[in-house]
C-alpha positions in Angstrom: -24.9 -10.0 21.0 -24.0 -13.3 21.1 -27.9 -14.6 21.8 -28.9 -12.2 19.7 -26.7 -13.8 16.5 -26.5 -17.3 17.7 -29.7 -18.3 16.2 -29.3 -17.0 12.7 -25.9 -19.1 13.0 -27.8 -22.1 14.2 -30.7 -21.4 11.7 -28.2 -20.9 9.1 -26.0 -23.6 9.9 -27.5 -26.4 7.4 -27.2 -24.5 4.5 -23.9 -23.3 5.2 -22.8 -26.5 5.7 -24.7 -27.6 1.9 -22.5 -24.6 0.4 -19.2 -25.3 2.0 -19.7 -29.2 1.0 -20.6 -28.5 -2.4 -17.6 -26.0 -3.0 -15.5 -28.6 -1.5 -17.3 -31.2 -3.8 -16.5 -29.4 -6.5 -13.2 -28.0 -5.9 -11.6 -31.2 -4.6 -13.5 -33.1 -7.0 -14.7 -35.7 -4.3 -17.9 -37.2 -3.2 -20.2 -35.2 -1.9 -21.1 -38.3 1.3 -17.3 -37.5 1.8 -17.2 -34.0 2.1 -20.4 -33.5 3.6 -19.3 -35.1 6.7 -15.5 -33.7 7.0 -17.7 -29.7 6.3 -20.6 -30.8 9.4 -18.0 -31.8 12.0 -16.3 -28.8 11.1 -19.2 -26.3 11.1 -20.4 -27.6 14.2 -17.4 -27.6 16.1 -16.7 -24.0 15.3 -21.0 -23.0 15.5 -20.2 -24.6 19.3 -17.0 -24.0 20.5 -15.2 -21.5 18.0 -17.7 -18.8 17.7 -18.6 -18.5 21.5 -15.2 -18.7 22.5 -14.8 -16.1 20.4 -17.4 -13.8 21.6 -16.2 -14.5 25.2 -12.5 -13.0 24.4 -13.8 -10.2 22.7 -16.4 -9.4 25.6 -12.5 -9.6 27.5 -11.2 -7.5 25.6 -14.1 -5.0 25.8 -13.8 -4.9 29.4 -10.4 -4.9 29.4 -9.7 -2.0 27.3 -13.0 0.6 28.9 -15.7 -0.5 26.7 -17.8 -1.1 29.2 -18.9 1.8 29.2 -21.4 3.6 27.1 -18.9 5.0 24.2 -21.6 6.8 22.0 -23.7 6.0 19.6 -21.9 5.3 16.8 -19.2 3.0 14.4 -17.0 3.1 18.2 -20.4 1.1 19.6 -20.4 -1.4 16.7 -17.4 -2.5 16.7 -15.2 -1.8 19.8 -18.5 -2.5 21.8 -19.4 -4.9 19.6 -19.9 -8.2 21.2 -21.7 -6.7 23.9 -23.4 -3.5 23.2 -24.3 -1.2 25.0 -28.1 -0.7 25.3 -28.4 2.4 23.5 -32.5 2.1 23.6 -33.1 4.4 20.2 -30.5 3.0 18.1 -30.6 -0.9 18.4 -32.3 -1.2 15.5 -29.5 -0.4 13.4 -26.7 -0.8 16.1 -27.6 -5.1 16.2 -27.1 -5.7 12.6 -24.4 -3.1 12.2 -22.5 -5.2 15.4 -23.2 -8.5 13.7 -21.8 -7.3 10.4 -18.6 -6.7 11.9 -18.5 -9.7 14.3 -18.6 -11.9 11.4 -14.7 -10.5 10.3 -13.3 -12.4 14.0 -15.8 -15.1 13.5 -14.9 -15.9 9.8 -11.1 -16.1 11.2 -11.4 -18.2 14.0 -14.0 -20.2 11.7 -11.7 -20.9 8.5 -9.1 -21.4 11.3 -11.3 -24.4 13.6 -12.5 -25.4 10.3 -9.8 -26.1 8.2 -7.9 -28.0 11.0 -10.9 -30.4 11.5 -11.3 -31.3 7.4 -7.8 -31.3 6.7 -7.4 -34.2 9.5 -11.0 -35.8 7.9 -9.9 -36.1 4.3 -6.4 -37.2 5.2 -5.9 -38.8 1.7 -6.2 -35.0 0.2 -3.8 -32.6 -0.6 -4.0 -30.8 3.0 -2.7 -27.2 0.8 -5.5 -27.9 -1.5 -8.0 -28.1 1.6 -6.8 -25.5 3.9 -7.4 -22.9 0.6 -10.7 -24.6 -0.4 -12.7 -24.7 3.2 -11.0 -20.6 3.3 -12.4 -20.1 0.3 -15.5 -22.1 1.4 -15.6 -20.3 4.7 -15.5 -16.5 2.8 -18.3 -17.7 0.8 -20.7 -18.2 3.6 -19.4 -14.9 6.0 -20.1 -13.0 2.6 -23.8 -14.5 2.8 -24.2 -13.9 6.4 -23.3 -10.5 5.8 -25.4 -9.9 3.2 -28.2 -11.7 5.1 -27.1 -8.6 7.9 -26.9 -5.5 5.7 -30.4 -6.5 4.2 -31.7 -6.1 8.4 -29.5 -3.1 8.6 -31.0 -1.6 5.4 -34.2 -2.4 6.4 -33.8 -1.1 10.1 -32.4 2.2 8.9 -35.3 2.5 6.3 -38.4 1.8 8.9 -36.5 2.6 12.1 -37.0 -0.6 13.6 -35.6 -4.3 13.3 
């Protein structure tokens, strides 16, 4: 799943990076050149490193625990299975954006998580309270999008029967 979803991160990884700023901006009343900066570092560190790191302990944990194996078409595949699915040939098209709807709730963690670290220790001179709560509140913004962005595929896959 993980090449499958890694280049609507990448694609999506500019404007994400223009919201979270400009909710930053806004909510920390600071420059945008400031917070522009502290929010790319951040994004891209956790785009890089957080979110395949990620992937790889939950394609661990699949393993691990027997999902392996094909489990049955169904909410057991898209989740449980869900960083690496099983190729169920009929059902991908709504099995892929089902999976990467429900990625997004341990990416969004170990995002927010990555993220706030990284800006907090940018914009030293800020309240690091008022920054851990903004770029979480930044970060639910943008998983909220991304989701959207995967129901609309997963609507539209269960409508047509394709992706």
């Amino acid at each position: 799943m993980l090449f499958v979803i890694g280049p609507a991160f990448l694609v999506g990884l500019f404007p994400i990076i223009a919201i979270e700023s400009a909710w930053l901006c806004w909510k920390l009343k600071l420059r945008f050149a400031s917070t522009s900066g502290a929010v790319s570092l951040a994004n891209f560190v956790s785009t890089i490193v957080g979110i395949p790191a990620t992937w790889f302990v939950l394609v661990l944990l699949q393993l691990i625990t027997g999902g392996g194996s094909a489990a049955g078409v169904g909410v057991l595949a898209v989740t449980w299975q869900a960083a690496w699915l099983i190729p169920y040939e009929g059902s991908l098209h709504w099995m892929i954006p089902a999976a990467a709807i429900f990625l997004n709730i341990p990416f969004f963690l170990v995002s927010a998580f990555v993220e706030q670290k990284i800006v907090v220790r940018t914009l030293a001179d800020v309240d690091p309270q008022q920054v851990r709560r903004r770029v979480i509140q930044a970060n639910a913004a943008t998983y909220a999008l991304m989701s959207l962005f995967w129901l609309g595929i997963l609507g539209r896959a269960l409508v047509y029967g394709r992706l």
